[in-house]
LUMNU-842134 format. One record per atom (N, C-alpha, C): z, y, x; atom name. Coordinates in steps of 0.02 Angstrom, whole numbers, m for minus. Layout:
<rs>
<<Z Y X> 'CA'>
...
</rs>
This chain:
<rs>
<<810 m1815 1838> 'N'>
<<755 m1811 1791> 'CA'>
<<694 m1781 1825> 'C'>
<<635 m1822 1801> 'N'>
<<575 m1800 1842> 'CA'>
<<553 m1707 1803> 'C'>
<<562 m1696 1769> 'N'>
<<561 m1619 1722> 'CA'>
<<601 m1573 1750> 'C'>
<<651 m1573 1797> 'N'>
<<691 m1509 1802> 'CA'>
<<751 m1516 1774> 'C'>
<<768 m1462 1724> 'N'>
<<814 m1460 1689> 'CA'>
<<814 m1459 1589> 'C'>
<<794 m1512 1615> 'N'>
<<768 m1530 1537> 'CA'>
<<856 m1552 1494> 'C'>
<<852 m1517 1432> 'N'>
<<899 m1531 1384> 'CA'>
<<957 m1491 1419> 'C'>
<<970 m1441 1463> 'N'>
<<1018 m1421 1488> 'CA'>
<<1037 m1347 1432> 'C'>
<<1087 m1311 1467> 'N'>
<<1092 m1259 1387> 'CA'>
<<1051 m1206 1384> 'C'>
<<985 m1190 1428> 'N'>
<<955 m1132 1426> 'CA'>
<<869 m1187 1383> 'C'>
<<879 m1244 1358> 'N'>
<<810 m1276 1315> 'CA'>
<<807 m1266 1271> 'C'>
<<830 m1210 1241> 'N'>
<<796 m1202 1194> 'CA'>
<<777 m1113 1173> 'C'>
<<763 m1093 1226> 'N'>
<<713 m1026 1235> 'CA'>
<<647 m1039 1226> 'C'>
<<631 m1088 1262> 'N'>
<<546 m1108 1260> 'CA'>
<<530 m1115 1173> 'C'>
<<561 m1152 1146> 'N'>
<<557 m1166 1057> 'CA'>
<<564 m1106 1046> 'C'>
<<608 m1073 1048> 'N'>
<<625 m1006 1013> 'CA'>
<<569 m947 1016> 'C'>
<<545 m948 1082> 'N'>
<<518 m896 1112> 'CA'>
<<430 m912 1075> 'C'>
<<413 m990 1061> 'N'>
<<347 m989 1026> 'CA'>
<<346 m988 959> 'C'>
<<416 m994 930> 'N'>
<<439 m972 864> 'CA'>
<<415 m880 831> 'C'>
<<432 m861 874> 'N'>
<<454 m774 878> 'CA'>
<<359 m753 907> 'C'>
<<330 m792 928> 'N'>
<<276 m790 961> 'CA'>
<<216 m775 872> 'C'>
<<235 m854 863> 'N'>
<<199 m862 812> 'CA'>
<<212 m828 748> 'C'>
<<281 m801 746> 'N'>
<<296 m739 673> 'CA'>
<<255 m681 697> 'C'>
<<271 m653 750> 'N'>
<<231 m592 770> 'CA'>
<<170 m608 766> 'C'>
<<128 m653 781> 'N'>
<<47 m670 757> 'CA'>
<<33 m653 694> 'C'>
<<84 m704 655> 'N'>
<<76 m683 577> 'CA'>
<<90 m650 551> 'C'>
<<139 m605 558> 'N'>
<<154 m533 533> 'CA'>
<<122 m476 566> 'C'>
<<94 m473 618> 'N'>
<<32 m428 616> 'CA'>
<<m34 m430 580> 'C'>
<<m56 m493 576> 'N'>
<<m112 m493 557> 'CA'>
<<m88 m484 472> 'C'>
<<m36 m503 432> 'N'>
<<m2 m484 358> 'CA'>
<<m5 m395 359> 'C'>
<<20 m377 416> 'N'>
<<29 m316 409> 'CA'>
<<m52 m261 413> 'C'>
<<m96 m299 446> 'N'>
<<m136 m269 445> 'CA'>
<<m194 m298 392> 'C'>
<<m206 m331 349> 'N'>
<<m245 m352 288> 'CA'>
<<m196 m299 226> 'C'>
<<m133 m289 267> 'N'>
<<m108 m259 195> 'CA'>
<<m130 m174 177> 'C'>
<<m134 m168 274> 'N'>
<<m147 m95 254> 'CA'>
<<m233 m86 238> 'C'>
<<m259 m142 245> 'N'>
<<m336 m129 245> 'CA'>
<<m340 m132 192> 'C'>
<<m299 m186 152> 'N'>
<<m342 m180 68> 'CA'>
<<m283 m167 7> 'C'>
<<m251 m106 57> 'N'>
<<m201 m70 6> 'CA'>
<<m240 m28 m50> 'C'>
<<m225 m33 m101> 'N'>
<<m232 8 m160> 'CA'>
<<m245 88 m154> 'C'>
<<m287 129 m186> 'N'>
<<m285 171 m157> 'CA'>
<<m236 247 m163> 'C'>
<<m216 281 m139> 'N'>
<<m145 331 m170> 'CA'>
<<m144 352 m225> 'C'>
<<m98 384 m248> 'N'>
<<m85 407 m291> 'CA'>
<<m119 479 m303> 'C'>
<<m134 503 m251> 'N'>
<<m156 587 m237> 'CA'>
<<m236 583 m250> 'C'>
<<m260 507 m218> 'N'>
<<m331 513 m232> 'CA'>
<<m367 507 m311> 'C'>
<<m314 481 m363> 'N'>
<<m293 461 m411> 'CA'>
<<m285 532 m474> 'C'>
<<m265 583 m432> 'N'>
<<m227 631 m478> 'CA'>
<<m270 661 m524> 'C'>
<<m359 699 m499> 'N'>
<<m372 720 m546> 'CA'>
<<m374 678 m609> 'C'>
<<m370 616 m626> 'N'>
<<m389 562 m660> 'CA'>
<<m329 565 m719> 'C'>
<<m255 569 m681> 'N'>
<<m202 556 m708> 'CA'>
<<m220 634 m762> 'C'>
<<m213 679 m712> 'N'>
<<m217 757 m732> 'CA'>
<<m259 789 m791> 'C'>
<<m316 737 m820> 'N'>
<<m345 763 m860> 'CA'>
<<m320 684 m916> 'C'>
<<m285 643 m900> 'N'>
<<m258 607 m941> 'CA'>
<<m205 639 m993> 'C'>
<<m168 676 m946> 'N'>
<<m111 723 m961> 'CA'>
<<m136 772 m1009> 'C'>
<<m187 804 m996> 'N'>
<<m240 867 m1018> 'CA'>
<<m237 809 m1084> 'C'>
<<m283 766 m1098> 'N'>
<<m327 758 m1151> 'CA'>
<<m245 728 m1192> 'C'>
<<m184 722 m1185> 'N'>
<<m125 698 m1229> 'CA'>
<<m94 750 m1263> 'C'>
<<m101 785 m1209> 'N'>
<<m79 860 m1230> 'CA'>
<<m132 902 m1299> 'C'>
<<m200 898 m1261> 'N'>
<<m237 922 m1352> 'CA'>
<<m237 854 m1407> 'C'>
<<m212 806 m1382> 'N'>
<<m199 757 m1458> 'CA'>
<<m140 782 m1502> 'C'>
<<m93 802 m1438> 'N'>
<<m39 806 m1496> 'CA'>
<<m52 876 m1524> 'C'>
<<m101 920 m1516> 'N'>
<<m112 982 m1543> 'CA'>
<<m82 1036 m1484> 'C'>
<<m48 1017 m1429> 'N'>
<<m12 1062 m1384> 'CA'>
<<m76 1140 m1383> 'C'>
<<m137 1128 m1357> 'N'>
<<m194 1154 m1322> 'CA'>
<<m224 1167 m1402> 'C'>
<<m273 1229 m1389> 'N'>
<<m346 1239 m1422> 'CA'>
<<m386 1206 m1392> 'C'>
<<m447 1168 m1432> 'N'>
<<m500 1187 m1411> 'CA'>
<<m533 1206 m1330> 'C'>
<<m530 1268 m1356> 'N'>
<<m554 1308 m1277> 'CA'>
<<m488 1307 m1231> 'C'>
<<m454 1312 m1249> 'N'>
<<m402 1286 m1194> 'CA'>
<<m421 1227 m1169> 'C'>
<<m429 1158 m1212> 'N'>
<<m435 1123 m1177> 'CA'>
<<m495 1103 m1140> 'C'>
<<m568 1138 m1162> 'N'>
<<m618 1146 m1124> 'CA'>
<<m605 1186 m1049> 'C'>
<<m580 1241 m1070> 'N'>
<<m559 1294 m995> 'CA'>
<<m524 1214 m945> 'C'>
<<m481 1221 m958> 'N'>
<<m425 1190 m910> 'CA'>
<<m473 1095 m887> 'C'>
<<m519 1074 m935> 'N'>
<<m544 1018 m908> 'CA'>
<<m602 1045 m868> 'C'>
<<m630 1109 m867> 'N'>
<<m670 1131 m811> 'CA'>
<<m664 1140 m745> 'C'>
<<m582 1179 m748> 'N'>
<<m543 1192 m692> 'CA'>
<<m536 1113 m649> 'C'>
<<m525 1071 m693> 'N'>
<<m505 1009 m656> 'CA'>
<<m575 974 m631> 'C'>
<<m637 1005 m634> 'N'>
<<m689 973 m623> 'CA'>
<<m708 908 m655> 'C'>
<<m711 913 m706> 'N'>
<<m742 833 m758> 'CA'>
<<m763 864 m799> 'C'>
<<m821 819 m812> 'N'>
<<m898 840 m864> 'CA'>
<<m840 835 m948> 'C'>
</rs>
């Protein structure tokens, strides 16, 4: 054969190897759009949750008033 060793038992590395080529292309670039336009944490999130918590708590009557003024100051929100 004018090719070498074409169809012998080591042909099919070359397929394999641009297989594994082209996942790693695409799973980096997956992996990196994911971390770019990931959502943002949970921690950056908290005072938000924290005065959610606050304002359920004076619905159900838990808090006064000024309790619940004090404690939404502490958390920094108007």
């Amino acid at each position: 054969m004018m090719w070498g060793y074409w169809g012998g038992p080591w042909s099919w590395v070359g397929p394999l190897m641009m297989i594994m080529f082209w996942v790693l292309v695409i799973g980096g670039i997956a992996f990196i759009l994911r971390a770019w336009w990931q959502p943002p944490s949970r921690s950056a999130q908290g005072s938000d949750a924290a005065l959610d918590i606050l304002r359920e708590r004076y619905a159900r009557g838990e808090l006064s008033r000024e309790q619940f003024e004090e404690m939404r100051r502490d958390l920094g929100s108007k």
